[in-house]
KELOKOL-840086 format. One record per residue: x, y, z of N, C-alpha, C, O, CB in turn; residue in one letter. Coordinates in nm, 3 decimals. Glycine has a CB too. Layout:
BEGIN
+---------+---------+---------+---------+---------+---------+---------+---------+---------+---------+---------+---------+---------+---------+---------+------+
|     npx |     npy |     npz |    capx |    capy |    capz |     cpx |     cpy |     cpz |     opx |     opy |     opz |    cbpx |    cbpy |    cbpz | resn |
+---------+---------+---------+---------+---------+---------+---------+---------+---------+---------+---------+---------+---------+---------+---------+------+
|       X |       Y |       Z |       X |       Y |       Z |       X |       Y |       Z |       X |       Y |       Z |       X |       Y |       Z |    A |
...
+---------+---------+---------+---------+---------+---------+---------+---------+---------+---------+---------+---------+---------+---------+---------+------+
//
This chain:
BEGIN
+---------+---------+---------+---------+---------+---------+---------+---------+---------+---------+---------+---------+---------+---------+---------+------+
|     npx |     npy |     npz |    capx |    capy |    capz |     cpx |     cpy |     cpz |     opx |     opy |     opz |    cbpx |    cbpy |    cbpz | resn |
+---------+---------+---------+---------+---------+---------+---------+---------+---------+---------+---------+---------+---------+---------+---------+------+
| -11.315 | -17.323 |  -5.447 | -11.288 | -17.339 |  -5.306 | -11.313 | -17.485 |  -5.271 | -11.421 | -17.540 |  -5.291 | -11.376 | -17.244 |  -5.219 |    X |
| -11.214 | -17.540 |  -5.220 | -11.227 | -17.692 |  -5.195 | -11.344 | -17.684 |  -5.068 | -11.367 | -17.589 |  -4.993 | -11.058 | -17.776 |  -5.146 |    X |
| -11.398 | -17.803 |  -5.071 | -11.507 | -17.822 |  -4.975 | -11.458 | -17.833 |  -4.827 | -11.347 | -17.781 |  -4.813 | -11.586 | -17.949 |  -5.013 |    X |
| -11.502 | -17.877 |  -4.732 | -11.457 | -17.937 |  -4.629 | -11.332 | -17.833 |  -4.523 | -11.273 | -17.883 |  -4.428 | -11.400 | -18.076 |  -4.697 |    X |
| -11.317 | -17.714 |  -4.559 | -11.213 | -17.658 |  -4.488 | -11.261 | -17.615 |  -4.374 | -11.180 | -17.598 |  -4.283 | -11.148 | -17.560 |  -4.552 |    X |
| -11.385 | -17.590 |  -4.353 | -11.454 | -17.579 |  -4.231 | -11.425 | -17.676 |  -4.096 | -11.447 | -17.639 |  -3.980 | -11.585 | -17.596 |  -4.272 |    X |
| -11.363 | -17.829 |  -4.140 | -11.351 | -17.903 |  -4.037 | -11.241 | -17.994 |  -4.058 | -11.236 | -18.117 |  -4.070 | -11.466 | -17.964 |  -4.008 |    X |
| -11.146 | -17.894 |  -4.059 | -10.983 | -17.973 |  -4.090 | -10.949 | -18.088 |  -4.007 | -10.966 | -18.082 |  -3.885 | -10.850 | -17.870 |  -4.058 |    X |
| -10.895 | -18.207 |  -4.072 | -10.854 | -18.307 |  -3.945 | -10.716 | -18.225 |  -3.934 | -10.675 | -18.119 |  -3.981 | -10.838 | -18.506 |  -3.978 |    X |
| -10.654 | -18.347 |  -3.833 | -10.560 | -18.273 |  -3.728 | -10.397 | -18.278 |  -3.869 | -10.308 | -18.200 |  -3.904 | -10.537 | -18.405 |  -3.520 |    X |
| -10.430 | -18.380 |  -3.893 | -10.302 | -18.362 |  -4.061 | -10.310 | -18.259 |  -4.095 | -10.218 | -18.179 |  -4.073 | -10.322 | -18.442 |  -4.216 |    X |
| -10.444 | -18.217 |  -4.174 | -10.476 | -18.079 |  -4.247 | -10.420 | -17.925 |  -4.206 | -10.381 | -17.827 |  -4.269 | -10.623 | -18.068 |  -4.236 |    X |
| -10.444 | -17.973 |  -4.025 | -10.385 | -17.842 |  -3.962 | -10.227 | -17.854 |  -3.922 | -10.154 | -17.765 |  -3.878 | -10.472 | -17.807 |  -3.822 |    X |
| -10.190 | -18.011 |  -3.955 | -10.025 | -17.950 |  -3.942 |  -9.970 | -17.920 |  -4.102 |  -9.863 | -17.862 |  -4.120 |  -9.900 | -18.090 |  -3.856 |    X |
| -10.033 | -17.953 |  -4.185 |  -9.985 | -17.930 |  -4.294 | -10.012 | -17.768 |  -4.327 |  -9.914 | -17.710 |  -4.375 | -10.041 | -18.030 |  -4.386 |    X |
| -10.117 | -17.699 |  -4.310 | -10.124 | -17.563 |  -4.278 |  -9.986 | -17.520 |  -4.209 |  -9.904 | -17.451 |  -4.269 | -10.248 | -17.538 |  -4.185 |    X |
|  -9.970 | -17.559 |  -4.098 |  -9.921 | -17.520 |  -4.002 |  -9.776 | -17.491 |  -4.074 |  -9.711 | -17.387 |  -4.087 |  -9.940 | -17.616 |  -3.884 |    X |
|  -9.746 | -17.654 |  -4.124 |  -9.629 | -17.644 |  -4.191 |  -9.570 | -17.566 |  -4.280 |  -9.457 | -17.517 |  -4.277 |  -9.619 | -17.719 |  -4.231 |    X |
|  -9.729 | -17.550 |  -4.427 |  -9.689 | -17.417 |  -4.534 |  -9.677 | -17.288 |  -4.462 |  -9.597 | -17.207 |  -4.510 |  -9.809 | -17.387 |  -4.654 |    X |
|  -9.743 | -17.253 |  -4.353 |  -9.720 | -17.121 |  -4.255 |  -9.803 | -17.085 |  -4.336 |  -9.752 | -17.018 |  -4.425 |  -9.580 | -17.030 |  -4.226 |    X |
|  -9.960 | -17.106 |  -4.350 | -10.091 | -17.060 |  -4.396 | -10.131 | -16.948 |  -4.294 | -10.182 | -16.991 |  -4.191 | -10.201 | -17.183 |  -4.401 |    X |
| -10.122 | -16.861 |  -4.300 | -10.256 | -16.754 |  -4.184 | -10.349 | -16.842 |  -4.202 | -10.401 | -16.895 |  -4.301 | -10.329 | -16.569 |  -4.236 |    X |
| -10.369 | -16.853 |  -4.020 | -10.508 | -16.944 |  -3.958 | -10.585 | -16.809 |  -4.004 | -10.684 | -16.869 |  -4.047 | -10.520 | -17.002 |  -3.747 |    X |
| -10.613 | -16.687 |  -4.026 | -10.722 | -16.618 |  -4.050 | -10.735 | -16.628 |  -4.195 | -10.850 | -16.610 |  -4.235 | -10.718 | -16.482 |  -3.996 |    X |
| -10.659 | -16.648 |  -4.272 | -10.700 | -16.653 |  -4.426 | -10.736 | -16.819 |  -4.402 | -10.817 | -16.851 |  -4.489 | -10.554 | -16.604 |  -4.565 |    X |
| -10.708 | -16.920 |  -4.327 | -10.773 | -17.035 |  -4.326 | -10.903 | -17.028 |  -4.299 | -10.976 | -17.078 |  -4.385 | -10.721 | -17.114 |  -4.250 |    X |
| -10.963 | -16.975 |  -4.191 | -11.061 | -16.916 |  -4.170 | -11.141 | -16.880 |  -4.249 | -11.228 | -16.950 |  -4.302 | -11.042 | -16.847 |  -4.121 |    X |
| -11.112 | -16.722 |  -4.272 | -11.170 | -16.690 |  -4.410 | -11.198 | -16.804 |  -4.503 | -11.311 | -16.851 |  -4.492 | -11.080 | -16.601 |  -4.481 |    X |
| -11.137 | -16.847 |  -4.573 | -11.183 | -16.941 |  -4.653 | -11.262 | -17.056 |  -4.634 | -11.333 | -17.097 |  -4.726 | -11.101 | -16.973 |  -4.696 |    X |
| -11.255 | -17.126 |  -4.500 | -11.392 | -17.190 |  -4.438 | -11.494 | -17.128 |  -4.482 | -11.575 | -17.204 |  -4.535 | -11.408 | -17.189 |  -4.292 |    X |
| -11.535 | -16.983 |  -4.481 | -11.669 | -16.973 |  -4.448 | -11.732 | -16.994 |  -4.559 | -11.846 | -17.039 |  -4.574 | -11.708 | -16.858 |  -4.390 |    X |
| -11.642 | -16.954 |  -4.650 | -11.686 | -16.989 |  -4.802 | -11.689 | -17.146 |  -4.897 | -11.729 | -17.183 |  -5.007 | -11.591 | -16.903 |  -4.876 |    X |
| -11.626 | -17.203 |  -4.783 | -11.656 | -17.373 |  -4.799 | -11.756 | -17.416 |  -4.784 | -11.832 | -17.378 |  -4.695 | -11.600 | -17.460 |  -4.725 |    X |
| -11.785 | -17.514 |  -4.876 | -11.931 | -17.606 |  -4.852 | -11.880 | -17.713 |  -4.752 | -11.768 | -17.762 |  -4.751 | -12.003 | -17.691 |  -5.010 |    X |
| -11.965 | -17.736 |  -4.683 | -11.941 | -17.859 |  -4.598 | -11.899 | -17.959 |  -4.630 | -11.932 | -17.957 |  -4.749 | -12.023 | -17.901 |  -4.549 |    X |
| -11.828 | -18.089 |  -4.609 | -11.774 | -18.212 |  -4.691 | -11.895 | -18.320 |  -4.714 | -11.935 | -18.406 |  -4.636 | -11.643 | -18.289 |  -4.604 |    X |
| -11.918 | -18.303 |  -4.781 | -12.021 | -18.408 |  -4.816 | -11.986 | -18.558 |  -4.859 | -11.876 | -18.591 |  -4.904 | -12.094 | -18.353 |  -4.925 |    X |
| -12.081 | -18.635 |  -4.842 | -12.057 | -18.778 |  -4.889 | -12.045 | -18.805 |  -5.030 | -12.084 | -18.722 |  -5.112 | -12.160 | -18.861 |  -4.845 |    X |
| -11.993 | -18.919 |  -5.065 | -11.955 | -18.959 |  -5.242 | -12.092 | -18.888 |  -5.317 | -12.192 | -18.840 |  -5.265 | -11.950 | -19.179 |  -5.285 |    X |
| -12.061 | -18.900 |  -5.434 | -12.212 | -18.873 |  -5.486 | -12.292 | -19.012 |  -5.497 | -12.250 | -19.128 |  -5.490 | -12.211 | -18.797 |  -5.645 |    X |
| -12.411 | -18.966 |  -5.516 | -12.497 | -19.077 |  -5.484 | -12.535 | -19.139 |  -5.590 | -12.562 | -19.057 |  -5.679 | -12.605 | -19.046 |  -5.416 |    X |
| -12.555 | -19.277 |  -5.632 | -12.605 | -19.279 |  -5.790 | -12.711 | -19.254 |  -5.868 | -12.717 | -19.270 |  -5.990 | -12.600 | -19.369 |  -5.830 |    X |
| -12.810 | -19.208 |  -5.785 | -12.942 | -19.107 |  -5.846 | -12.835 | -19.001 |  -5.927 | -12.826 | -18.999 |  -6.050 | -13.065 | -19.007 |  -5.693 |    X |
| -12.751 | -18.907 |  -5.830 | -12.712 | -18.833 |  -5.905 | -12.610 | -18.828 |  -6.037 | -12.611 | -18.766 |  -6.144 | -12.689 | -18.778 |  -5.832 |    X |
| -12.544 | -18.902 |  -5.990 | -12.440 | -18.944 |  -6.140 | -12.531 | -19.008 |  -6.229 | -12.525 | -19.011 |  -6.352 | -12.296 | -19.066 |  -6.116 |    X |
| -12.595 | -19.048 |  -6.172 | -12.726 | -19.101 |  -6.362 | -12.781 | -18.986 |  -6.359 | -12.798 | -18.969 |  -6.480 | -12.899 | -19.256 |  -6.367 |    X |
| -12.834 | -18.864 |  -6.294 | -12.882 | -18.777 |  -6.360 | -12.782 | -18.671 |  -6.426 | -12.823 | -18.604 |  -6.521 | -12.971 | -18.729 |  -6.282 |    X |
| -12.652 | -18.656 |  -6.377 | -12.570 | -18.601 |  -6.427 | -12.518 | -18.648 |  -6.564 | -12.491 | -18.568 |  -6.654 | -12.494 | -18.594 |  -6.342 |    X |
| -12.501 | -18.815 |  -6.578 | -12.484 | -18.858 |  -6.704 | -12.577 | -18.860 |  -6.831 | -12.548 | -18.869 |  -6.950 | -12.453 | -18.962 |  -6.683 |    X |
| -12.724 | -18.848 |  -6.754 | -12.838 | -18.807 |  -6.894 | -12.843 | -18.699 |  -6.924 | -12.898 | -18.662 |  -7.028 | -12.981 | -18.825 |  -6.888 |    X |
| -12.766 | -18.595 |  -6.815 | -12.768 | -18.444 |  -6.882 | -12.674 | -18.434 |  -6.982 | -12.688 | -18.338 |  -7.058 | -12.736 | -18.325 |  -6.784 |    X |
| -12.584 | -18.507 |  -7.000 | -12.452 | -18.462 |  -7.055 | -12.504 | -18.489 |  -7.219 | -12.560 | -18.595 |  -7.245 | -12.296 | -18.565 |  -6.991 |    X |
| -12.481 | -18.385 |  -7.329 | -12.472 | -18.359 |  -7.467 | -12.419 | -18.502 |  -7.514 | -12.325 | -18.562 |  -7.463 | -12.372 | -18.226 |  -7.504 |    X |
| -12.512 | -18.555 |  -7.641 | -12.417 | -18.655 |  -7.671 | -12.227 | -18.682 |  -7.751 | -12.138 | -18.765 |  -7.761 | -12.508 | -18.708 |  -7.741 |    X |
| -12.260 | -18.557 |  -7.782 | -12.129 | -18.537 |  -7.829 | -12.011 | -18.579 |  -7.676 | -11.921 | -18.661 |  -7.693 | -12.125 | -18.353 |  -7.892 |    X |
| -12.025 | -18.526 |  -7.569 | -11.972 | -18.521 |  -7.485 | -11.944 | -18.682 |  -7.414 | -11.844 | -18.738 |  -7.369 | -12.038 | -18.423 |  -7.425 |    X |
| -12.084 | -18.721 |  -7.428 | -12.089 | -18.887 |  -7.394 | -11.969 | -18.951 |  -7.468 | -11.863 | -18.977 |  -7.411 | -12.241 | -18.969 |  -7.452 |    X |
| -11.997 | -18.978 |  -7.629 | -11.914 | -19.036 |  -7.717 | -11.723 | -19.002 |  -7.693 | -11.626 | -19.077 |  -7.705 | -11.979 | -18.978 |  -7.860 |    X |
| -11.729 | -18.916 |  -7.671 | -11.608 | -18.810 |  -7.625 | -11.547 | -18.866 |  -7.498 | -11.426 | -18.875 |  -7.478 | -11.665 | -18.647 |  -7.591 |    X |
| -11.627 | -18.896 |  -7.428 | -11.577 | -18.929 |  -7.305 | -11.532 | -19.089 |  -7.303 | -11.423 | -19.129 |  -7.261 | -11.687 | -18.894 |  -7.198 |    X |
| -11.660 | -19.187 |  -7.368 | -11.682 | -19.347 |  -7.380 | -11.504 | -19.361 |  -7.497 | -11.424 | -19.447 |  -7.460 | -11.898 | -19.401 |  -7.490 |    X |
| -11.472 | -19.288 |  -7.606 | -11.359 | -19.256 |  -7.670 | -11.235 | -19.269 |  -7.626 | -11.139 | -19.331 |  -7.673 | -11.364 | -19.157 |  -7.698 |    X |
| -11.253 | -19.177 |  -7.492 | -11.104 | -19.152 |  -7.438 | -11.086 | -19.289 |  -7.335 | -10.975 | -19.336 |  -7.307 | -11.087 | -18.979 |  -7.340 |    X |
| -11.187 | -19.332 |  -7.296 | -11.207 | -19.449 |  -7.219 | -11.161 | -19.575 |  -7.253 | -11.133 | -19.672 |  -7.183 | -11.323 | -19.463 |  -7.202 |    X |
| -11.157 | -19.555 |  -7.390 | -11.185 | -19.720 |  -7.454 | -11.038 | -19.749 |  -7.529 | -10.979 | -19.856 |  -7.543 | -11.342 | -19.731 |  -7.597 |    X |
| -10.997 | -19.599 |  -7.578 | -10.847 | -19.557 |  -7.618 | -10.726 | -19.535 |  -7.543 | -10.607 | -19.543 |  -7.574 | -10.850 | -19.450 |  -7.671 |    X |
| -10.799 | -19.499 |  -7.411 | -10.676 | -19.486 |  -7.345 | -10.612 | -19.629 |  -7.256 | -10.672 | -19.731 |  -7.223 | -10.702 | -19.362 |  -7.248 |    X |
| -10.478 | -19.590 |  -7.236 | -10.427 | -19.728 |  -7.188 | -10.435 | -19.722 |  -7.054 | -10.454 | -19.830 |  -6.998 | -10.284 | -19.768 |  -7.230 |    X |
| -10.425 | -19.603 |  -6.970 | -10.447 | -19.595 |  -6.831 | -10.582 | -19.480 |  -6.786 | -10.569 | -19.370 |  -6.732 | -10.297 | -19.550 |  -6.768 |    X |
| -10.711 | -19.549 |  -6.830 | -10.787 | -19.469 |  -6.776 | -10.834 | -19.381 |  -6.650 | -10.931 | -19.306 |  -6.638 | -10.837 | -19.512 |  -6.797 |    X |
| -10.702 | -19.428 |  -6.534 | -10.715 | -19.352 |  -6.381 | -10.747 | -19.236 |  -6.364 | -10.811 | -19.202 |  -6.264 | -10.609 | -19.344 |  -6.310 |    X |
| -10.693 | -19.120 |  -6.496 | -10.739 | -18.990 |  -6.503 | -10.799 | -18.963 |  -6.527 | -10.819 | -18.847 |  -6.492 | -10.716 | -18.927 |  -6.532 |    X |
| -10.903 | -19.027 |  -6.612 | -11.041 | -19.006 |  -6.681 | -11.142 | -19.042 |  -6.546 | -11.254 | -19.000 |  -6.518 | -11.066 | -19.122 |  -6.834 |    X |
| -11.097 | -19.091 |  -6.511 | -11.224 | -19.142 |  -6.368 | -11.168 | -19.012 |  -6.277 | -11.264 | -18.940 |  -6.250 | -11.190 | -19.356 |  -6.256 |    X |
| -11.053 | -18.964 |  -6.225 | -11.093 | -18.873 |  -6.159 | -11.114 | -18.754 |  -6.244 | -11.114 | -18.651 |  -6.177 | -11.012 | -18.858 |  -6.060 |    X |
| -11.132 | -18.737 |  -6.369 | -11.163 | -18.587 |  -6.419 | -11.334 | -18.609 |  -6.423 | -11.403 | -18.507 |  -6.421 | -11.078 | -18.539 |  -6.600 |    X |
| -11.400 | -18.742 |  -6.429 | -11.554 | -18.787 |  -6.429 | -11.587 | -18.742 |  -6.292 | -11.692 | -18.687 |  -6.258 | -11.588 | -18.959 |  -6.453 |    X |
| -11.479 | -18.773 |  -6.214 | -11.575 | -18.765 |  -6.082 | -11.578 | -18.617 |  -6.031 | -11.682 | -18.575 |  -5.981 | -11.517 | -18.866 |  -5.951 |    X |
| -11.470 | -18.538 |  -6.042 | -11.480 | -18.393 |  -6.068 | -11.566 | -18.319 |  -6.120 | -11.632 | -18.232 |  -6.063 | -11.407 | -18.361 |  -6.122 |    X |
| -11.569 | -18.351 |  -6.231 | -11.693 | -18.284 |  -6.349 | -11.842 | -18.315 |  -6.272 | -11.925 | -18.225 |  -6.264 | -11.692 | -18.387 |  -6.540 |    X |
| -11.862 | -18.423 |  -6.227 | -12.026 | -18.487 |  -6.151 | -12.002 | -18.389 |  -6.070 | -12.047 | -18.279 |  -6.102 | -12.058 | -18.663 |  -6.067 |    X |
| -11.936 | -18.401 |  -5.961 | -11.923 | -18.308 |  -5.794 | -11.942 | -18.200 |  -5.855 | -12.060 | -18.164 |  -5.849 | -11.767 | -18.298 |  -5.685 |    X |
| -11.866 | -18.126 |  -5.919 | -11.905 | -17.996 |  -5.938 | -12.040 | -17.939 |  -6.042 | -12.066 | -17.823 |  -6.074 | -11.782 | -17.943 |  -5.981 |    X |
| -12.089 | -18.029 |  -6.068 | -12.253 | -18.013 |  -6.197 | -12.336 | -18.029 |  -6.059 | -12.424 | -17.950 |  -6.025 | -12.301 | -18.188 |  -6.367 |    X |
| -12.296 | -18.145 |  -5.984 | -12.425 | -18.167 |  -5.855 | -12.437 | -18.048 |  -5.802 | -12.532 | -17.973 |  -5.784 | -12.397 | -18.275 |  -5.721 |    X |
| -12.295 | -18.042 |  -5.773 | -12.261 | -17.878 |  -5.654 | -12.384 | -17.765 |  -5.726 | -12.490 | -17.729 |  -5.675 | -12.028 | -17.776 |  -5.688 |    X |
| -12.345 | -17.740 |  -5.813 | -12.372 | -17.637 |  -5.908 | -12.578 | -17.601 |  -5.930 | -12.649 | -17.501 |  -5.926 | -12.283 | -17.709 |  -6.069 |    X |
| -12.606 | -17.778 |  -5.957 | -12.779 | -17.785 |  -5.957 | -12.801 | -17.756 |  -5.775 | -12.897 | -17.686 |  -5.742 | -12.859 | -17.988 |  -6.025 |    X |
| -12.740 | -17.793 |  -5.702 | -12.776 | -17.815 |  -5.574 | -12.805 | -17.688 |  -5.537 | -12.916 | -17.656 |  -5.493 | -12.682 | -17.882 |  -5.491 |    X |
| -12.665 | -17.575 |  -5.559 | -12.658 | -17.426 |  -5.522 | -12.820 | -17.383 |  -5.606 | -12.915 | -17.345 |  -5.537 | -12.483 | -17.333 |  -5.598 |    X |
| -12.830 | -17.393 |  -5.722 | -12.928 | -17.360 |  -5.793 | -13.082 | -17.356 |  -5.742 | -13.177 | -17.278 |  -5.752 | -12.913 | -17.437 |  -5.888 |    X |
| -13.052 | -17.506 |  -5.670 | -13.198 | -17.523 |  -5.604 | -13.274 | -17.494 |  -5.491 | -13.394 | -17.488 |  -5.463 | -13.217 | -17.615 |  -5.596 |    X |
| -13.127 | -17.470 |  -5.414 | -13.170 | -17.384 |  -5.256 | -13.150 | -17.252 |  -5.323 | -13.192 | -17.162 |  -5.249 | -13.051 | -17.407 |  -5.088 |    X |
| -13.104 | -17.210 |  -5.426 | -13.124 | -17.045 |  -5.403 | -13.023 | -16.998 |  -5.358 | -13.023 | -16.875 |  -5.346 | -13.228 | -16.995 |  -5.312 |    X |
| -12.934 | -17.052 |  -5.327 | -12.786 | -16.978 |  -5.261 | -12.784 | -16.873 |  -5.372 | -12.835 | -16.888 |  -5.483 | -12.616 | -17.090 |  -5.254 |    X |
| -12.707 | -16.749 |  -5.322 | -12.598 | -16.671 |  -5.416 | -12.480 | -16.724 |  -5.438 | -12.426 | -16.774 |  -5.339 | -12.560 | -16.548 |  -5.369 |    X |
| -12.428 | -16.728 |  -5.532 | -12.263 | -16.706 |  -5.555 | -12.255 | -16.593 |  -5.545 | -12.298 | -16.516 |  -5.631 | -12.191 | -16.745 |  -5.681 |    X |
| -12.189 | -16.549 |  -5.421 | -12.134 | -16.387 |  -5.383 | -11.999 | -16.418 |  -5.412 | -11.924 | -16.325 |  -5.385 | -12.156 | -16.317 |  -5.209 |    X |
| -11.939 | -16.526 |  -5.462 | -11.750 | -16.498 |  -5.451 | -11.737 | -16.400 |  -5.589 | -11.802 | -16.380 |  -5.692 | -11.622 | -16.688 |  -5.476 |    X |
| -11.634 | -16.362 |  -5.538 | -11.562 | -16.278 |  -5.667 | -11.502 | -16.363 |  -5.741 | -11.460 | -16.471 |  -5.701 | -11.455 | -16.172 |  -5.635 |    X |
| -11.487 | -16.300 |  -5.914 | -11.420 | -16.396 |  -5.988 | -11.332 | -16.275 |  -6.106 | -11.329 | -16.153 |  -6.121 | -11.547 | -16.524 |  -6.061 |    X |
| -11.277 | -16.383 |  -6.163 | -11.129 | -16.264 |  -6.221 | -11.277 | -16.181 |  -6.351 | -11.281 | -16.062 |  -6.383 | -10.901 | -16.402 |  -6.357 |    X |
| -11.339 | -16.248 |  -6.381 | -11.441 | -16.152 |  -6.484 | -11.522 | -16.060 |  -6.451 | -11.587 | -16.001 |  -6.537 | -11.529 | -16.215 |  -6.552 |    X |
+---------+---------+---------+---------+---------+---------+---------+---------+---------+---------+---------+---------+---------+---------+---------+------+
//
């Protein structure tokens, strides 16, 4: 569930508007949004990067150094962080994950 659907700018809601989204399945799905939060912070991406297996490091520094247009590798990095932060964060307040999932 993408973050931030709780407080659509006014684009967001014509582009809804436009796919002909049900405002109640928009809804619905707010509630289950996390709020939009700010970039990550760099406490956290250094703690996210000392967690990471070294295999995974080398793997990653690899595709970095090999590839000719690394643009995708930075947004699949910054993905992977947001969602590990997301993930320790849920962990640490104790939230449930009540969503359903196909397993």
């Amino acid at each position: 569930m993408p973050s931030g659907l709780g407080a659509l700018s006014a684009a967001q809601q014509m582009l809804a508007s436009f796919l002909r989204l049900d405002p109640d399945l928009v809804c619905v799905a707010s509630e289950a949004s996390r709020p939009l939060e700010p970039a990550l912070s760099p406490q956290s991406i250094e703690a996210w990067v000392r967690g990471l297996p070294d295999r995974d490091k080398i793997e990653l520094l690899v595709q970095l150094v090999a590839d000719d247009d690394p643009h995708h590798l930075h947004a699949e990095l910054i993905q992977r962080a947001t969602q590990a932060v997301e993930t320790m964060a849920d962990h640490a307040s104790g939230r449930p994950d009540a969503r359903r999932t196909v397993e």
